[in-house]
Z-matrix of the N, CA and C atoms (Angstrom, degrees):
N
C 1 1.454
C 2 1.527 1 109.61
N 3 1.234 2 108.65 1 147.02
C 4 1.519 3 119.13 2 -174.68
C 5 1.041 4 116.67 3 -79.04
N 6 1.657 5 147.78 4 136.16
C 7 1.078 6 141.55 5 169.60
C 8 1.808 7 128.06 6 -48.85
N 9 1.468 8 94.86 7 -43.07
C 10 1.368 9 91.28 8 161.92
C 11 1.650 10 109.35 9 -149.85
N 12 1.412 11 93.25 10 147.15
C 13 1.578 12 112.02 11 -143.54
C 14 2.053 13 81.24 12 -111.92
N 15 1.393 14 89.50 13 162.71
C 16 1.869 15 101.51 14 175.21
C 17 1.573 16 90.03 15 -145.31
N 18 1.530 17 110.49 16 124.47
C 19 0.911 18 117.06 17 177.99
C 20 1.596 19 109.80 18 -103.23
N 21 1.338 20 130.20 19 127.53
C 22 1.933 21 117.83 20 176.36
C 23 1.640 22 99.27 21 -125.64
N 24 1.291 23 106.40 22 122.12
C 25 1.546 24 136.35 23 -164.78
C 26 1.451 25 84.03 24 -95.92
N 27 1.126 26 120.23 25 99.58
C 28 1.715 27 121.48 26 143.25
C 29 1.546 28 108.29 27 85.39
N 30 1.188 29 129.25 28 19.24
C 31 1.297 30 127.90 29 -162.05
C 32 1.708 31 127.84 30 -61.81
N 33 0.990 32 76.46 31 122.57
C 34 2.467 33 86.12 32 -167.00
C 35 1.758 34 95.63 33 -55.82
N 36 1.316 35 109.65 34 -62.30
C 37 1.471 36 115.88 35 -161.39
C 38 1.123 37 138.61 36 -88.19
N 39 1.444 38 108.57 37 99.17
C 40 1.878 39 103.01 38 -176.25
C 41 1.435 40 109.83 39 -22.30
N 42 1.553 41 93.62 40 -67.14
C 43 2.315 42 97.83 41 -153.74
C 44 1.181 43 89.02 42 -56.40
N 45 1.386 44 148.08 43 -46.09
C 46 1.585 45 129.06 44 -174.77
C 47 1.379 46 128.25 45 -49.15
N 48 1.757 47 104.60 46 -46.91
C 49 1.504 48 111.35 47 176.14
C 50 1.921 49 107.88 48 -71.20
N 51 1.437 50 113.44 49 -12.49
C 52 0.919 51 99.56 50 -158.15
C 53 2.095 52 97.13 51 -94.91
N 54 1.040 53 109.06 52 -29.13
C 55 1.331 54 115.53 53 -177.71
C 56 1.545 55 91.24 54 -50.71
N 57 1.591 56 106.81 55 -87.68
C 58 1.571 57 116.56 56 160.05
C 59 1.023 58 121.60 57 6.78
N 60 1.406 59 135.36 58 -57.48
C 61 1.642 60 146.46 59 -158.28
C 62 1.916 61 81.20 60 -82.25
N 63 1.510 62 122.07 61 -66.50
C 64 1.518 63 121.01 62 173.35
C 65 1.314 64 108.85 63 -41.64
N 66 1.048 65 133.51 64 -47.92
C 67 2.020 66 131.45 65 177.20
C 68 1.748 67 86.47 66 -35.90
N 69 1.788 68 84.88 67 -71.52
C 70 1.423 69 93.80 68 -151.23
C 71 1.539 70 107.80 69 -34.03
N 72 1.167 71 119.33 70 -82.25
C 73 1.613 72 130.28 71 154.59
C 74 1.618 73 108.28 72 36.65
N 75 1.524 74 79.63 73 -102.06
C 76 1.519 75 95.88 74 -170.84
C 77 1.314 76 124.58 75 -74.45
N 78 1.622 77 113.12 76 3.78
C 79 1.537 78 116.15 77 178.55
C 80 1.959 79 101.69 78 -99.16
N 81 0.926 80 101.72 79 -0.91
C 82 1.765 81 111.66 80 -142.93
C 83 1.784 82 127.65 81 17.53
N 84 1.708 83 88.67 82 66.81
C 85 1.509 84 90.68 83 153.68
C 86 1.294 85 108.22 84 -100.67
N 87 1.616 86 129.14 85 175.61
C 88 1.098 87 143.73 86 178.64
C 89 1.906 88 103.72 87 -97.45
N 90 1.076 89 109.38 88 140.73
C 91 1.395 90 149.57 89 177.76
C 92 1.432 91 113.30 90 -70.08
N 93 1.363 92 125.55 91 88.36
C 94 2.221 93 111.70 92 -179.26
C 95 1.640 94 87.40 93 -117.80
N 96 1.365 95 113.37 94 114.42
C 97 1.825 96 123.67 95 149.56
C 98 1.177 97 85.62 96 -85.05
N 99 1.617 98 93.30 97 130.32
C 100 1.844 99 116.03 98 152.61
C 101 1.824 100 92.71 99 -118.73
N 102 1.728 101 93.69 100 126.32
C 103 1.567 102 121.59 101 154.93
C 104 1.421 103 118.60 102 -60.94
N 105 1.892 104 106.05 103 151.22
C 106 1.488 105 96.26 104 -5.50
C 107 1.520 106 116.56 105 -111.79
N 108 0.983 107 105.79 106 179.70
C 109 1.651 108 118.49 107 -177.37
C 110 1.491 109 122.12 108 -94.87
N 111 1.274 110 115.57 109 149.28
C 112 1.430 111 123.96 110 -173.84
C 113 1.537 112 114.19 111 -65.89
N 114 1.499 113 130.80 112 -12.80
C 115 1.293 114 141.37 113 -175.86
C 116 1.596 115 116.67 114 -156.65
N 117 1.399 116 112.91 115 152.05
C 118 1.657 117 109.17 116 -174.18
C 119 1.218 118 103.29 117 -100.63
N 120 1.420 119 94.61 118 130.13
C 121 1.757 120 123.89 119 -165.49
C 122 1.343 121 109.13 120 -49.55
N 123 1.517 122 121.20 121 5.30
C 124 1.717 123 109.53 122 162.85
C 125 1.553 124 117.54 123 -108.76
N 126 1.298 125 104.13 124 34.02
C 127 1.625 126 130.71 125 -158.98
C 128 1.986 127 80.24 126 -66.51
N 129 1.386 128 108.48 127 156.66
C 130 1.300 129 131.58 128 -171.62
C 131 1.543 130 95.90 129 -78.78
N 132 1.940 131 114.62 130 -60.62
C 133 0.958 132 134.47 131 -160.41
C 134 1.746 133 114.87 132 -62.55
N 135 1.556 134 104.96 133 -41.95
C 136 1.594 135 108.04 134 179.56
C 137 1.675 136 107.94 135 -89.01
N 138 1.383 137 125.61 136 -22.56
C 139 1.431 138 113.05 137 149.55
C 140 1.884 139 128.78 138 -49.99
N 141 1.653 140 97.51 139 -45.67
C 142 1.285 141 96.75 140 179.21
C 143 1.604 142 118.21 141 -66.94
N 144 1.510 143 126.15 142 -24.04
C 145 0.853 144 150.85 143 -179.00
C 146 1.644 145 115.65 144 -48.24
N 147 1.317 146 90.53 145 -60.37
C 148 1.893 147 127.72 146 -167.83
C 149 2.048 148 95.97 147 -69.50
N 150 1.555 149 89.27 148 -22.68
C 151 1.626 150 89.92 149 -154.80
C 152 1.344 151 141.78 150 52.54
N 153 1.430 152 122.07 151 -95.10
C 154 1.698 153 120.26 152 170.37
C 155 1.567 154 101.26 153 -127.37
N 156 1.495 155 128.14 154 18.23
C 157 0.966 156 115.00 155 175.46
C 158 1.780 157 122.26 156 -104.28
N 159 1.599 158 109.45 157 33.92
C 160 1.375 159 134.85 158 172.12
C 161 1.634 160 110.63 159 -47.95
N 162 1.656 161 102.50 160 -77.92
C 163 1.432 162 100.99 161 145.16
C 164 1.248 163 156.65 162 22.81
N 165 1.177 164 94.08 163 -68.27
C 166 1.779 165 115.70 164 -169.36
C 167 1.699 166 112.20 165 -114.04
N 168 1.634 167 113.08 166 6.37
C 169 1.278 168 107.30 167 164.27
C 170 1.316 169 127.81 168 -132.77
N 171 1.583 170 101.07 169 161.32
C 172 1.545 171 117.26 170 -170.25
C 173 1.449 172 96.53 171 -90.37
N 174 1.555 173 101.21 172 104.79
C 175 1.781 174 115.14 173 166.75
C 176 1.305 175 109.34 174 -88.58
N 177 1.363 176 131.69 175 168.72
C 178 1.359 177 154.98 176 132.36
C 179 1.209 178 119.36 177 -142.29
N 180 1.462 179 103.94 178 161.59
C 181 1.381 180 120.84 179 -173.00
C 182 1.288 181 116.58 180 -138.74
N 183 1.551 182 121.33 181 130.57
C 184 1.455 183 138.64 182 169.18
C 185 1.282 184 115.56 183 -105.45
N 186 1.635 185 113.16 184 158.66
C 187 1.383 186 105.69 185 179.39
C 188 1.379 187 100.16 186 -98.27
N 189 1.514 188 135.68 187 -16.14
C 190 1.748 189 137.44 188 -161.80
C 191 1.437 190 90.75 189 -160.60
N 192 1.326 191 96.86 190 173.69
C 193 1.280 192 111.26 191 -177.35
C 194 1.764 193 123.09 192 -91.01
N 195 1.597 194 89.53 193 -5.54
C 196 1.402 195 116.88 194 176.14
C 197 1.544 196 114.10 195 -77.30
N 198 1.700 197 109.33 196 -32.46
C 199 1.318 198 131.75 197 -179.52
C 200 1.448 199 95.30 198 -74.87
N 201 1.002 200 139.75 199 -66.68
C 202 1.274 201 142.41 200 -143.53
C 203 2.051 202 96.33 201 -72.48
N 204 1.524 203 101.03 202 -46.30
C 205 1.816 204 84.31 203 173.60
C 206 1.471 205 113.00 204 -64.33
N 207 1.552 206 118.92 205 -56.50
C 208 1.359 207 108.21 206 173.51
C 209 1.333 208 124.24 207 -22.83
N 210 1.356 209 122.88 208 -74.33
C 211 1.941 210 128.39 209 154.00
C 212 1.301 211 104.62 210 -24.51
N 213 1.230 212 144.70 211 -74.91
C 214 1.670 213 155.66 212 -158.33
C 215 1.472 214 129.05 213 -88.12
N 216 1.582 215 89.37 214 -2.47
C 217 1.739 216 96.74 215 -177.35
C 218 1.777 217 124.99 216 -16.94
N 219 0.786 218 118.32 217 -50.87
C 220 2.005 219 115.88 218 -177.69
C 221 1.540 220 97.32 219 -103.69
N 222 1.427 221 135.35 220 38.50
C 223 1.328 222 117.01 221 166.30
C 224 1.382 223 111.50 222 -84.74
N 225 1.724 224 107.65 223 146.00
C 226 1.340 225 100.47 224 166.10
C 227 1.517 226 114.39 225 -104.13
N 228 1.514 227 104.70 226 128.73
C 229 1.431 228 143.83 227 -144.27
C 230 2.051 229 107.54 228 -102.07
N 231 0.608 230 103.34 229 150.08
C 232 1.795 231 117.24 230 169.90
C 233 1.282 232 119.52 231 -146.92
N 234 0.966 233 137.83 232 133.57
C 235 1.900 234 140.61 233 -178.81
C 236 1.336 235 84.03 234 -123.75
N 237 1.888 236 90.72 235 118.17
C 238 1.518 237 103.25 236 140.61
C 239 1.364 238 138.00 237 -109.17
N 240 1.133 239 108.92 238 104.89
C 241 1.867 240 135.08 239 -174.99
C 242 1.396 241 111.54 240 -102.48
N 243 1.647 242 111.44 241 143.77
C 244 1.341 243 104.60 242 178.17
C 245 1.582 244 97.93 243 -97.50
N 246 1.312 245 132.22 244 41.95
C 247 1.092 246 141.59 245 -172.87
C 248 1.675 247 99.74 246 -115.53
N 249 1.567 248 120.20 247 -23.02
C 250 1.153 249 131.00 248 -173.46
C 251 1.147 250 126.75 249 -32.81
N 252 1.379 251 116.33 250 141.29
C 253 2.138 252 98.42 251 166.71
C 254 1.376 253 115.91 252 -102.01
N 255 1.127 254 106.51 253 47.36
C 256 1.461 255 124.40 254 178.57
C 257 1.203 256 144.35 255 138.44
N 258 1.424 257 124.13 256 142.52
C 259 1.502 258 138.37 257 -147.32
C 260 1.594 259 103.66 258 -55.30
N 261 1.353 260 117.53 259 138.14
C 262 1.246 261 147.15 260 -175.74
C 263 1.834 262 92.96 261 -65.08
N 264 0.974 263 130.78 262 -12.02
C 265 2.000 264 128.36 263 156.55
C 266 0.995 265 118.69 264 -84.93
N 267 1.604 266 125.80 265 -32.33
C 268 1.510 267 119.50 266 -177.00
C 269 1.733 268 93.16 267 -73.18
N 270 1.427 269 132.01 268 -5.76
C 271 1.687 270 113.54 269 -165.31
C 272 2.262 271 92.97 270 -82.82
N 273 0.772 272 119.65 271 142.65
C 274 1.673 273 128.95 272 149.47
C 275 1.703 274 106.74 273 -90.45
N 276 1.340 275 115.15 274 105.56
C 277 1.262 276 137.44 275 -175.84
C 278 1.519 277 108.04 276 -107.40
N 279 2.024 278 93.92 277 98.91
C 280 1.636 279 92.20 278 -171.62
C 281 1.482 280 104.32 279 -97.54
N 282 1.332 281 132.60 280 177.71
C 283 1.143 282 127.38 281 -156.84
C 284 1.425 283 102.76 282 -132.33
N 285 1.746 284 107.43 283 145.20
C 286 1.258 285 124.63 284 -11.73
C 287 1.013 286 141.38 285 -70.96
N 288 1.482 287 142.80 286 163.40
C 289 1.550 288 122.04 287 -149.41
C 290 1.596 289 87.40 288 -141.50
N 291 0.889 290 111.82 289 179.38
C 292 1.814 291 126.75 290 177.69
C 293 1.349 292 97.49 291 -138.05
N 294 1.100 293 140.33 292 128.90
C 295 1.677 294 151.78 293 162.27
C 296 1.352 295 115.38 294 -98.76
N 297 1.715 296 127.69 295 80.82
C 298 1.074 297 106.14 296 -159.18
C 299 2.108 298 112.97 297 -85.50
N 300 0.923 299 134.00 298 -168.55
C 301 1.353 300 158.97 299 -133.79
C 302 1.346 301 133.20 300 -136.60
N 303 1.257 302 159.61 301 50.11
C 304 1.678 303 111.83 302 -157.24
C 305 1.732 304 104.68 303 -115.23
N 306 1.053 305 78.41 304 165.56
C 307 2.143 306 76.30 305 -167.54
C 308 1.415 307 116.67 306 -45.20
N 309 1.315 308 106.15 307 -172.10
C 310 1.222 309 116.65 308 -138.24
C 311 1.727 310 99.18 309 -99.52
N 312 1.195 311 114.59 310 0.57
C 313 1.754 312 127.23 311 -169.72
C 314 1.538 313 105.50 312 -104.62
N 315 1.327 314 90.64 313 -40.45
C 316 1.986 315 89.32 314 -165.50
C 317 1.406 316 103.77 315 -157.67
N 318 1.641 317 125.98 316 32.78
C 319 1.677 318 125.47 317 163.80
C 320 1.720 319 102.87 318 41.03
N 321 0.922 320 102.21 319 -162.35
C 322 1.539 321 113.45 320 -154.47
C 323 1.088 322 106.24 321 -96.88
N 324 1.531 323 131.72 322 138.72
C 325 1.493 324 139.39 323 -175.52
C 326 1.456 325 122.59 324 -32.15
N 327 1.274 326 116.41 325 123.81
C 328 1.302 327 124.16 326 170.24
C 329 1.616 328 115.19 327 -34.60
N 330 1.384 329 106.14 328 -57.91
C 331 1.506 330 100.83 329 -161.12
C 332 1.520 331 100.09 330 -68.83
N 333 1.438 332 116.38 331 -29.35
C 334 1.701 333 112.75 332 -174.19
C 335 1.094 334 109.60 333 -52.23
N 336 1.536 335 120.26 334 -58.27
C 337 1.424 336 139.99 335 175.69
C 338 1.976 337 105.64 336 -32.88
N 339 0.971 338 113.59 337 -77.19
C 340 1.184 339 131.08 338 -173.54
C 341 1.412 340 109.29 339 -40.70
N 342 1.590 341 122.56 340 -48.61
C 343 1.498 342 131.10 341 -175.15
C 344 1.477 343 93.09 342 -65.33
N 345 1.334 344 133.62 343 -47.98
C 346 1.373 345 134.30 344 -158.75
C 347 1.625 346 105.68 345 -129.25
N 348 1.647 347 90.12 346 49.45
C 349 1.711 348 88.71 347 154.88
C 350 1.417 349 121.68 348 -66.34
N 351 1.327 350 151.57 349 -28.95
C 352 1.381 351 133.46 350 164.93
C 353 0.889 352 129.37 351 -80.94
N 354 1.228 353 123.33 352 19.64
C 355 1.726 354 141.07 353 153.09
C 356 1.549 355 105.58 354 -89.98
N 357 1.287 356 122.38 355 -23.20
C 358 1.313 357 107.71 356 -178.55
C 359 1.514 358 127.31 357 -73.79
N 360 1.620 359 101.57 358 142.86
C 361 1.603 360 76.02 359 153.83
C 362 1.841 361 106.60 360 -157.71
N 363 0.977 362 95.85 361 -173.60
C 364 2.007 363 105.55 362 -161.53
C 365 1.982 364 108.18 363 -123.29
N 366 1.305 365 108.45 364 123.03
C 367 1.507 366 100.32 365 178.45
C 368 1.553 367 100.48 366 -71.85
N 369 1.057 368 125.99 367 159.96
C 370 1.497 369 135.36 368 174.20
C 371 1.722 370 111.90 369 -60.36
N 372 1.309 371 121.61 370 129.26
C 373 1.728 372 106.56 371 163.82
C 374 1.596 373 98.00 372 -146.51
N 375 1.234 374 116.22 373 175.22
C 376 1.288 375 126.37 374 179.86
C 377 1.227 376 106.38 375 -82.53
N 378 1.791 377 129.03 376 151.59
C 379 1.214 378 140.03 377 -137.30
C 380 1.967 379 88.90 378 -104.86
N 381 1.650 380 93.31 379 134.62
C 382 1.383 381 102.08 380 -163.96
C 383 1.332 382 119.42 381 114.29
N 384 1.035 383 114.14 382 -45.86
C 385 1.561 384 138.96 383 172.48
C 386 1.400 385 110.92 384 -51.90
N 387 1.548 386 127.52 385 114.25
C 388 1.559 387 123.78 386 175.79
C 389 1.757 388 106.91 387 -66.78
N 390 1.203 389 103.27 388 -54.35
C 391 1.641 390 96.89 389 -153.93
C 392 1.919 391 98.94 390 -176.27
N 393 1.489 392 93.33 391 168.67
C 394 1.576 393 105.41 392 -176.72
C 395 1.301 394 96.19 393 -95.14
N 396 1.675 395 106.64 394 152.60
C 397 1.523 396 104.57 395 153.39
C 398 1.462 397 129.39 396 -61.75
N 399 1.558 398 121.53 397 123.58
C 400 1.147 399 137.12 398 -177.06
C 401 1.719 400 118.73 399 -19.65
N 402 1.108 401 92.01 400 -69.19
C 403 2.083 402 100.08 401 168.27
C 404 1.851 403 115.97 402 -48.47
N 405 1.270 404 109.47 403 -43.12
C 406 1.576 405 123.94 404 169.38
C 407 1.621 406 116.55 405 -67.22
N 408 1.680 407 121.53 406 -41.97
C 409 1.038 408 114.34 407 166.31
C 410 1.828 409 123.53 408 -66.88
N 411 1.185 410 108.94 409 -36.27
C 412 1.759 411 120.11 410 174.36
C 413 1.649 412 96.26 411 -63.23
N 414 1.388 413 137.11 412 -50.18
C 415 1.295 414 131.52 413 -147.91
C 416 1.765 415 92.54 414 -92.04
N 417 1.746 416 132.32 415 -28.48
C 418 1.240 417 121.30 416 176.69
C 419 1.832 418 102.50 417 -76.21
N 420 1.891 419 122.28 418 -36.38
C 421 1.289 420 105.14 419 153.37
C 422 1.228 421 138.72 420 -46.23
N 423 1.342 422 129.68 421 -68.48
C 424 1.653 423 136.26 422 172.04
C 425 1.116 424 93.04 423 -24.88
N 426 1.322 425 133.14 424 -53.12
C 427 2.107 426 126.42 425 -134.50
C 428 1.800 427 96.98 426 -94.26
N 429 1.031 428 106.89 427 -20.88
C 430 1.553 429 103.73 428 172.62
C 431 1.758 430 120.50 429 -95.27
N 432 1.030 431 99.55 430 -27.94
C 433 1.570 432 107.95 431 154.72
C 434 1.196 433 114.29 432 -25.28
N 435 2.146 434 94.64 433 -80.73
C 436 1.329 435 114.97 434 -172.76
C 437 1.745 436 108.60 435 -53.55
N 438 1.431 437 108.14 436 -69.59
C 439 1.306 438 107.33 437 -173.10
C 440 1.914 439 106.58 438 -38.08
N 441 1.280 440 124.44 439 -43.76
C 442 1.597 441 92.87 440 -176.89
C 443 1.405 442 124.04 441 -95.17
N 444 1.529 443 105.78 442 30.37
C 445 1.647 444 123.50 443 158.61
C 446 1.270 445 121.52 444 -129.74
N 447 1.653 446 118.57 445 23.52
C 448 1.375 447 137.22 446 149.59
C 449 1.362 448 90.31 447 91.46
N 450 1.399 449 145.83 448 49.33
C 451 1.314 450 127.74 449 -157.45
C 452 1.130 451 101.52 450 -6.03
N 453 1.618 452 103.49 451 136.76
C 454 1.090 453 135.09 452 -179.28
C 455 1.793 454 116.82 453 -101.12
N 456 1.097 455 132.68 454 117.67
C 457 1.634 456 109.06 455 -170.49
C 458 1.238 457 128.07 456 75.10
N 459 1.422 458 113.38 457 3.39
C 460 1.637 459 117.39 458 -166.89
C 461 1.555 460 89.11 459 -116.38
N 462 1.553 461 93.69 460 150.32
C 463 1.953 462 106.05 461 -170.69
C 464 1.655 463 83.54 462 -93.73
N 465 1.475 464 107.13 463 138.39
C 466 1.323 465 123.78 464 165.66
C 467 1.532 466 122.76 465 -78.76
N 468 1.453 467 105.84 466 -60.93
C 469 1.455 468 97.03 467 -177.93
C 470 1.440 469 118.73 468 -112.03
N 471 1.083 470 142.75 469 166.77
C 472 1.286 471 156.47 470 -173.51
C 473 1.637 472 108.95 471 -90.56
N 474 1.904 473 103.51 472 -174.72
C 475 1.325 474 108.02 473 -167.00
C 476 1.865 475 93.49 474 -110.47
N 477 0.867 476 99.74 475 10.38
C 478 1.903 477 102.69 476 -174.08
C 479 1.614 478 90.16 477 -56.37
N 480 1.449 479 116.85 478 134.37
C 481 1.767 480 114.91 479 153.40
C 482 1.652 481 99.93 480 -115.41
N 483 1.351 482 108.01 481 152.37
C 484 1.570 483 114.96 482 -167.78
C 485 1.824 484 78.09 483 -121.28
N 486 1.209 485 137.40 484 41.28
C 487 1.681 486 110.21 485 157.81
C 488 1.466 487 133.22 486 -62.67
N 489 0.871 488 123.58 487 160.81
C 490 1.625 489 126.40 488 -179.51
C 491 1.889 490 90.56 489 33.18
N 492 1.103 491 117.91 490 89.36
C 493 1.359 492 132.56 491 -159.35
C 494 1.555 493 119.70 492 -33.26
N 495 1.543 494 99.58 493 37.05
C 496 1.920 495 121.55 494 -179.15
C 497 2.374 496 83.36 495 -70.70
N 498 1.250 497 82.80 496 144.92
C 499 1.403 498 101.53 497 174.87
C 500 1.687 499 107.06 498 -120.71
């Protein structure tokens, strides 16, 4: 099992799942679509999306969201909703974690939300503001994960040299 998991509940948009599937990638969390989905997963658009980093990730697939607990029964879970009662930093995300998702029209069921309000939580935005794009909300989750487990496995610095201060 993966340390950190991205869960996408019903997702409308290839290029979203497909960026996402690239998060996943290069962060190495694992990838769970729960059905059903807005497009069939050999869609042109969420391949082109993913680019060449197909490869390198841990997919799964559910048919409901009912399927996916059955499979996951004791995971520990997080919903990110901008419905949240609080910022996605106040959560301590121990590992392994599940980050769940919900599409891109209307986030994840009301009543779910409600049963497991202290699992929730909300990235910060300015008032007025509906919500982040789906691929942007998973990639500001993943990165706080990592950051409060020191990224783990992730290369820190690059090959840039700044000598004689040539850039």
């Amino acid at each position: 099992m993966n340390n950190i998991n991205i869960v996408l509940v019903e997702p409308e948009i290839p290029q979203n799942t497909g960026n996402i599937a690239r998060t996943c990638a290069v962060t190495g969390a694992a990838l769970h679509l729960v059905g059903p989905m807005g497009f069939k997963i050999d869609n042109a658009k969420l391949h082109r999306a993913g680019l060449d980093y197909w490869h390198s990730l841990e997919i799964y697939y559910y048919d409901s969201f009912q399927d996916f607990f059955l499979k996951n029964p004791d995971c520990n879970f997080f919903c990110f909703s901008s419905k949240a009662p609080r910022a996605h930093t106040e959560a301590e995300y121990p590992l392994p974690v599940f980050l769940l998702f919900g599409k891109e029209t209307k986030g994840l069921p009301e009543d779910f939300l409600r049963e497991n309000y202290e699992r929730c939580v909300r990235i910060p935005m300015r008032d007025g503001q509906r919500c982040l794009n789906l691929s942007n909300a998973v990639a500001v989750g993943v990165y706080e994960v990592l950051r409060q487990h020191g990224f783990p496995d992730q290369k820190y610095n690059g090959s840039l040299s700044c000598e004689n201060n040539e850039v």
